[in-house]
N, C-alpha and C positions, 0 to 999 in steps of 0.2 A: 712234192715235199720240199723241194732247193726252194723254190719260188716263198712259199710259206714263212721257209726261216729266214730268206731275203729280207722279205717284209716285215717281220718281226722285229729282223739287227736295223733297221733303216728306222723305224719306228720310234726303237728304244733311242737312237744315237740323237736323232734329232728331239727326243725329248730331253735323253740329257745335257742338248749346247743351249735347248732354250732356257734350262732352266739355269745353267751356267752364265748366259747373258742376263736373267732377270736380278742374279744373284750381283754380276758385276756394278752393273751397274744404278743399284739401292744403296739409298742415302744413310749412312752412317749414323747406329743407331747411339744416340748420350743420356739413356734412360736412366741407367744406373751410376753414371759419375759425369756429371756436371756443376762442374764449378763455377759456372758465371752466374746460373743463379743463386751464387751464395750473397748477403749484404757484404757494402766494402766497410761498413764498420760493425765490432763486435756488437751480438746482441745474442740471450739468451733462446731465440725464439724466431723462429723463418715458420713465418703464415703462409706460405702460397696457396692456401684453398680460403683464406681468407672466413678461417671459421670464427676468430676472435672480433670486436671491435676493437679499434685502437684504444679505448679507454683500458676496456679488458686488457687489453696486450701491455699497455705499459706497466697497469698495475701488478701485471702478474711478472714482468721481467723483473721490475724493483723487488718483487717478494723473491723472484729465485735467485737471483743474485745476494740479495741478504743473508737469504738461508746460506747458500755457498759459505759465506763470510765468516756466516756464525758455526758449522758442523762440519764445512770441508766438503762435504756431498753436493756432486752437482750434476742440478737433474735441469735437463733441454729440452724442449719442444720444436719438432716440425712436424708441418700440414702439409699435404700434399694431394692433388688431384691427377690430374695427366700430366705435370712438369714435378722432375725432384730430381738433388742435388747429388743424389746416392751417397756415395762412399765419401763424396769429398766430406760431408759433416764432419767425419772423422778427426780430420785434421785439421778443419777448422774450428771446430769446438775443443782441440785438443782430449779429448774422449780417453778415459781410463779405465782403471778397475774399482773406482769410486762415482761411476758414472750410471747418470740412469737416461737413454734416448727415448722419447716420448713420442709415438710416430702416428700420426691419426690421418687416416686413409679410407673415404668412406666406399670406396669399389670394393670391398671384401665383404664378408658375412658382421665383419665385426671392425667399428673405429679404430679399436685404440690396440696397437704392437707399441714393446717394450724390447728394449735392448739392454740391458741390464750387467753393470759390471761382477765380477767374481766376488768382490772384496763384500756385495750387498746380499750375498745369500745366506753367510751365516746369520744375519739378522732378519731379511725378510727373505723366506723361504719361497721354491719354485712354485707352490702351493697357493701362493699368497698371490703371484702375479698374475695365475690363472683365472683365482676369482677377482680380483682387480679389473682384468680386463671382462669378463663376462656380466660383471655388476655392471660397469659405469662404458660399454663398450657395446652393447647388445643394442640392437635395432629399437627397440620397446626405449629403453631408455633416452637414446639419441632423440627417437621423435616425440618423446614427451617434454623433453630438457633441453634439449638443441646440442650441438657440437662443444660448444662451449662450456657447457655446465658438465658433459661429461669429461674432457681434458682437465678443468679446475679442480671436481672436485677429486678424482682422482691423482691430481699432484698431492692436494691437500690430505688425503688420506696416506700420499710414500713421507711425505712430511712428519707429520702428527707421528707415525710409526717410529721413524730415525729417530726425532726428538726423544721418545720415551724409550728408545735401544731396542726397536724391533718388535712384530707382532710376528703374533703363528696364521694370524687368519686378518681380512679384510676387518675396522670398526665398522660398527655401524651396522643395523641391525632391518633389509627392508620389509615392506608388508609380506610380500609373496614369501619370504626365507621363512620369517615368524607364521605365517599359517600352515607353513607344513609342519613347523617344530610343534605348534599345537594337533593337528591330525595325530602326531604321532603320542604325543603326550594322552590324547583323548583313546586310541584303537591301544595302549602301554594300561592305560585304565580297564579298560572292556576287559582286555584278555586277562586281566588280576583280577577283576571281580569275577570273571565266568569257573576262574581257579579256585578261587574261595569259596564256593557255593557252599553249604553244607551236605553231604552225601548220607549221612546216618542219622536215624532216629536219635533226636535231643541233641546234634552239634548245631552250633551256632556260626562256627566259620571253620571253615579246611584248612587249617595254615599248611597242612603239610605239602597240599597241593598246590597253594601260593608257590610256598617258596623251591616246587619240582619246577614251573612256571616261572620263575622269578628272572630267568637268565633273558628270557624274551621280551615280558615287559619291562623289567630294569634296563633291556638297553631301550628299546622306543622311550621309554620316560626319560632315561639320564641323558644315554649319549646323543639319541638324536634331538628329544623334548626340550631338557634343560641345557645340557651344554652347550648347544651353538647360544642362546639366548646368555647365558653366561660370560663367555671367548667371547662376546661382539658387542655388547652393553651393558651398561651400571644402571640404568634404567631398573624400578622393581616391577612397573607395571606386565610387561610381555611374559615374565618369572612366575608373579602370582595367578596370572590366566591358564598359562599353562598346569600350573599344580592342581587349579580348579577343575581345569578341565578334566585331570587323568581322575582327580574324586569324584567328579559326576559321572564318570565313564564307566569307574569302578565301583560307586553303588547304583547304577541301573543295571548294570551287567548282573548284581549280586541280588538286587531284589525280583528281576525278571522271575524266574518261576514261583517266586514269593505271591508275586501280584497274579500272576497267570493260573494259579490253585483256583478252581471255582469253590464255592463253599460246598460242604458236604451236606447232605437233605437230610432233615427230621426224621427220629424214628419213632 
């Protein structure tokens, strides 16, 4: 049994100086705050994954530097792949609580991280940065639009927001958001017309049961059907589909056992 826990304490000890010499002697790691690869002169913008073109890159530093000039809000962009500058940005962008860091990274699940100062959320909300980065940040988008179109347009979207004093939700309205706001505008129909049926000899519509129903599909129509299409565009077209949609919903629903009567036989 001595021999056993001999072997054991010999075992451990020499595992733990190997691992103490593996430890000593690894190279010091500068992942997270590296300052030499910061530029030596200022610029709104360090590409090192090199997702911009330099056209792209200058047009868009003159555009955020303007903006700065004109609102006081100053929003930054870094790229980064396997080198970045961490924490030093900080100091070098002089970074506040009017600050927005723009960090696009494509080893995650998602490009675009935000670092976002205190002073910008009573205007765009935590809400807002969520779907911000899930719109213009998600893999689907990157590889349809490239890295670029999603860093641009969502500057251009914290932009547009500031300028008009703040949004509740991301503009702009895509296909995939709009076919759900229709799903839902269309099953907000169904379930009103299957409520409205008529149940009694000689009624022509149930309102009462409409409107015991009405809490269910008034929200699939309003709040999910109509209102994102509302909050996110002035467009009328996506608006009038949707409304179409919940009356065709809601008279097939209401004519269903109309049409399904077979006629009654001759006497």
């Amino acid at each position: 049994m001595s021999q056993f826990f001999s072997r054991k304490f010999l075992a451990s000890a020499a595992a733990f100086f190997l691992a103490l010499s593996v430890w000593a002697i690894a190279p010091a790691a500068h992942a997270f705050d590296n300052p030499d690869l910061l530029p030596s002169t200022q610029t709104p913008i360090i590409d090192l994954a090199k997702a911009l073109t330099d056209i792209e890159e200058q047009g868009l530093a003159k555009n955020l530097i303007e903006f700065e000039a004109e609102t006081g809000w100053k929003l930054r962009v870094l790229t980064q792949y396997d080198r970045t500058p961490g924490l030093a940005v900080k100091s070098y962008w002089g970074l506040d609580q009017k600050s927005v860091l723009l960090v696009a990274d494509p080893r995650g699940g998602n490009l675009l991280n935000f670092n976002v100062g205190d002073s910008l959320y009573p205007l765009l909300p935590r809400t807002f940065w969520v779907e911000l980065q899930t719109r213009y940040g998600n893999q689907f988008f990157v590889r349809d639009n490239g890295e670029d179109r999603s860093i641009i347009e969502s500057l251009e979207s914290i932009e547009g927001c500031l300028r008009q004093g703040g949004c509740r939700v991301v503009p702009g309205l895509p296909r995939e958001q709009w076919i759900l706001t229709l799903i839902a505008s269309v099953v907000g129909g169904v379930i009103c017309g299957f409520a409205a049926q008529p149940r009694k000899p000689g009624q022509l519509v149930a309102w009462q049961w409409a409107l015991i129903f009405s809490p269910l599909w008034g929200i699939l129509f309003l709040a999910f059907g109509v209102g994102p299409v509302v909050m996110r565009t002035s467009e009328w077209l996506p608006l009038v589909r949707n409304v179409a949609g919940f009356a065709i919903g809601a008279l097939v629903a209401f004519l269903t056992p109309v049409l399904g009567k077979s006629p009654s036989s001759e006497t």
